[in-house]
C-alpha positions, -999 to +999 in steps of 0.1 A: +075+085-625+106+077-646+104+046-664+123+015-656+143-014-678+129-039-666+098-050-639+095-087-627+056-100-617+065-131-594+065-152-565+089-149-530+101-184-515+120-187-491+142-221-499+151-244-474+172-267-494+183-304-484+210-322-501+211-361-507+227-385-523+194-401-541+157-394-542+141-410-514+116-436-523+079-435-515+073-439-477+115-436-470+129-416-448+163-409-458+197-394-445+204-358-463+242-350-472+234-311-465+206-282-454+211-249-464+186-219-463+186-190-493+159-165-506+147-174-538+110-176-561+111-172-593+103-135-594+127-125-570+150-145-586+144-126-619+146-094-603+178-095-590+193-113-624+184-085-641+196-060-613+230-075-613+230-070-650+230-036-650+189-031-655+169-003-635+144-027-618+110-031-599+090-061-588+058-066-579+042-091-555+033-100-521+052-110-491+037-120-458+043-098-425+073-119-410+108-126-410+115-143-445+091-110-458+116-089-439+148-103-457+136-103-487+127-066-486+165-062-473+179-089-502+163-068-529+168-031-517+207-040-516+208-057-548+191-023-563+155-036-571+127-012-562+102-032-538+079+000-538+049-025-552+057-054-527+023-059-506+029-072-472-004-098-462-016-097-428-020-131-421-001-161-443+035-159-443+058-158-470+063-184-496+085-211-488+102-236-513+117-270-510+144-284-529+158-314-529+195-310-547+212-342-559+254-348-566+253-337-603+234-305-594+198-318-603+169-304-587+129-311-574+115-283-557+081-286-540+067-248-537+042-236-507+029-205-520+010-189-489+014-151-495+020-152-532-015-170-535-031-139-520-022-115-546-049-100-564-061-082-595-065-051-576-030-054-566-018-055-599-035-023-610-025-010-587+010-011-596-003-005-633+022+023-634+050+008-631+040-020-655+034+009-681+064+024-675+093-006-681+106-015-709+100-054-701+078-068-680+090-105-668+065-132-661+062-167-645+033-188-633+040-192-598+014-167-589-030-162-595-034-166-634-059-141-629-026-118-611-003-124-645-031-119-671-041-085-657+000-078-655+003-089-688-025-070-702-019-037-687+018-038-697+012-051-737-016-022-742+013+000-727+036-017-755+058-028-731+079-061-741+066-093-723+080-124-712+064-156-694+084-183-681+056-214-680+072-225-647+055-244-628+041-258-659+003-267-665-027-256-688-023-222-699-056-201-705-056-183-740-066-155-728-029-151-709-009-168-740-030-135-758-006-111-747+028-129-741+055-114-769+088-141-759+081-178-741+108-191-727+101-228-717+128-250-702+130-286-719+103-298-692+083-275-704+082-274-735+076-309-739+049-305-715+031-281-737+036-295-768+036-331-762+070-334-781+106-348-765+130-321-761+160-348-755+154-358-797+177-325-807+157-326-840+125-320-826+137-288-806+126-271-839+096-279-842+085-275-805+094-242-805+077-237-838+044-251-827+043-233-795+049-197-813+023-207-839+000-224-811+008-191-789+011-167-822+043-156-806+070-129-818+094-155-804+099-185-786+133-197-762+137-229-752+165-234-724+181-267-725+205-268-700+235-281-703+225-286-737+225-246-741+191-229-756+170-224-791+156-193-803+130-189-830+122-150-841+092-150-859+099-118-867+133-117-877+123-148-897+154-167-883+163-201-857+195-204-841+210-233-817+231-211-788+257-236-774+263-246-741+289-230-719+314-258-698+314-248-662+315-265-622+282-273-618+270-278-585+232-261-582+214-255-611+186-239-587+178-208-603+194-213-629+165-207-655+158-177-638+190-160-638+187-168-681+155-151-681+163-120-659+194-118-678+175-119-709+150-092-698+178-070-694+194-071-723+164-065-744+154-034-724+193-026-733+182-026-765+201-055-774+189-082-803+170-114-794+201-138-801+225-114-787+201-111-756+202-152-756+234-159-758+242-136-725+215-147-705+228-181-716+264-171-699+245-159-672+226-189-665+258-213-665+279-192-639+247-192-617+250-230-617+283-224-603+268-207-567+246-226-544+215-213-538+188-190-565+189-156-559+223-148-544+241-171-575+228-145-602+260-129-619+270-096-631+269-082-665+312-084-667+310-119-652+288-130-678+304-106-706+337-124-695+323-161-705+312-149-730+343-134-744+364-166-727+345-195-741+336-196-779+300-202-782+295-224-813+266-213-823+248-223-858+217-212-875+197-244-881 
């Protein structure tokens, strides 16, 4: 089998997304502004960032035997991504997501997992082929930890790149953190992990320091949002702030997925960890332009374009 850029391990949701002016309060029922329904999960997400960025890619994971499994499938094989190692479960449907989107673009998501749960080990080694043959393998922890471990092993004693997004966040085992090469933690996260504040912009540092030593990362990304991203190479010995881009928000749903597939991409493109930041960093502002996750990913020249449009201000800290 010839090798691919880039395989994503990950979830399938299928988002059902209301729109309102407020959070409701506990035990309020409350009028929505908006419903919409898109195909998302952070693993399909991924993929098709990465797809759309010019990246030969594969996923892996498991869909139930239904209609949302159906147009995923469909979603995925015309956006380019191989679904040769997507497992179809007899009995729970696919995943389903729902997030609740506010006026500025904010976000809560409540996730039902139902097939994704299912996936196991076996699964994964079975696909251990593919994981062995990409140049990245791309993470999150939506799925078994038992699932992304295995994944993670098979494809760092292959000496495959790895990435883990530590979404949704929560006690990570050691034994997964063992064979993770980039973290990329949003703000949330992060501070989640580390028990720091990401909003005090001098302690950004030193999050991302602890969790690489903590992790004994080669490097560590955290995504701020509109406050752009950090990057600390451990082994290029360097830290550098990426500004934000300015854009029309109006979703920032899969947002943090588009910068991570973007970011698989152009490291299995062979490009530098800064230079690989700062496009995924384009790529996850535009995608804050579409509504929806999946289908708001943009292409490489739409993401070169900001990039070449918008200076990006960055400074070595």
């Amino acid at each position: 089998m010839s090798g691919y850029d880039v395989c994503v391990l990950g979830s399938f949701m299928k988002d059902l997304v209301a729109s309102a002016e407020r959070r409701p309060l506990p035990g309020e029922t409350l009028h929505g502004t908006g419903f919409a329904e898109f195909l998302g999960g952070k693993g399909v997400n991924q993929a098709i960032a990465a797809s759309r960025m010019g990246a030969r890619t594969a996923i892996v994971g498991t869909i139930g035997e239904d209609r949302y499994g159906e147009e995923f499938l469909e979603l995925l094989s015309s956006n380019g991504v191989d679904t040769s190692w997507v497992v179809r479960h007899p009995s729970l449907g696919t995943g389903v997501g729902l997030p609740l989107v506010l006026p500025d673009g904010g976000n809560s998501i409540i996730i039902v997992s139902r097939a994704n749960a299912a996936i196991t080990t076996a699964d994964i080694e079975a696909a251990s082929e593919v994981l062995a043959a990409s140049k990245v393998l791309s993470v999150q922890l939506e799925l078994p930890v038992e699932a992304s471990q295995t994944a993670l092993r098979l494809a760092a004693a292959a000496g495959v790149t790895t990435i883990l997004t530590p979404a949704p966040v929560g006690p990570v085992d050691p034994a997964l953190a063992a064979y993770v090469d980039i973290l990329v933690p949003n703000e949330v996260e992060a501070a989640a992990l580390t028990g720091l504040n990401c909003d005090d912009e001098t302690q950004v540092p030193m999050i991302a320091r602890k969790l690489a030593e903590d992790w004994d990362l080669r490097a560590c990304v955290v995504t701020l949002g509109a406050r752009g991203a950090f990057v600390l190479d451990r082994v290029g010995g360097f830290e550098e702030r990426v500004a934000p881009h300015q854009v029309g928000t109006v979703d920032t749903v899969g947002a943090g997925d588009a910068f991570c597939g973007s970011l698989a991409a152009s490291l299995a493109d062979g490009a530098g960890l800064v230079d690989a930041v700062r496009l995924a960093n384009a790529a996850g502002a535009l995608s804050t332009t579409v509504n929806g996750a999946a289908d708001s990913a943009p292409d490489r020249a739409a993401a070169i374009a900001l990039l070449e449009d918008v200076p990006l201000g960055s400074r070595p800290t």
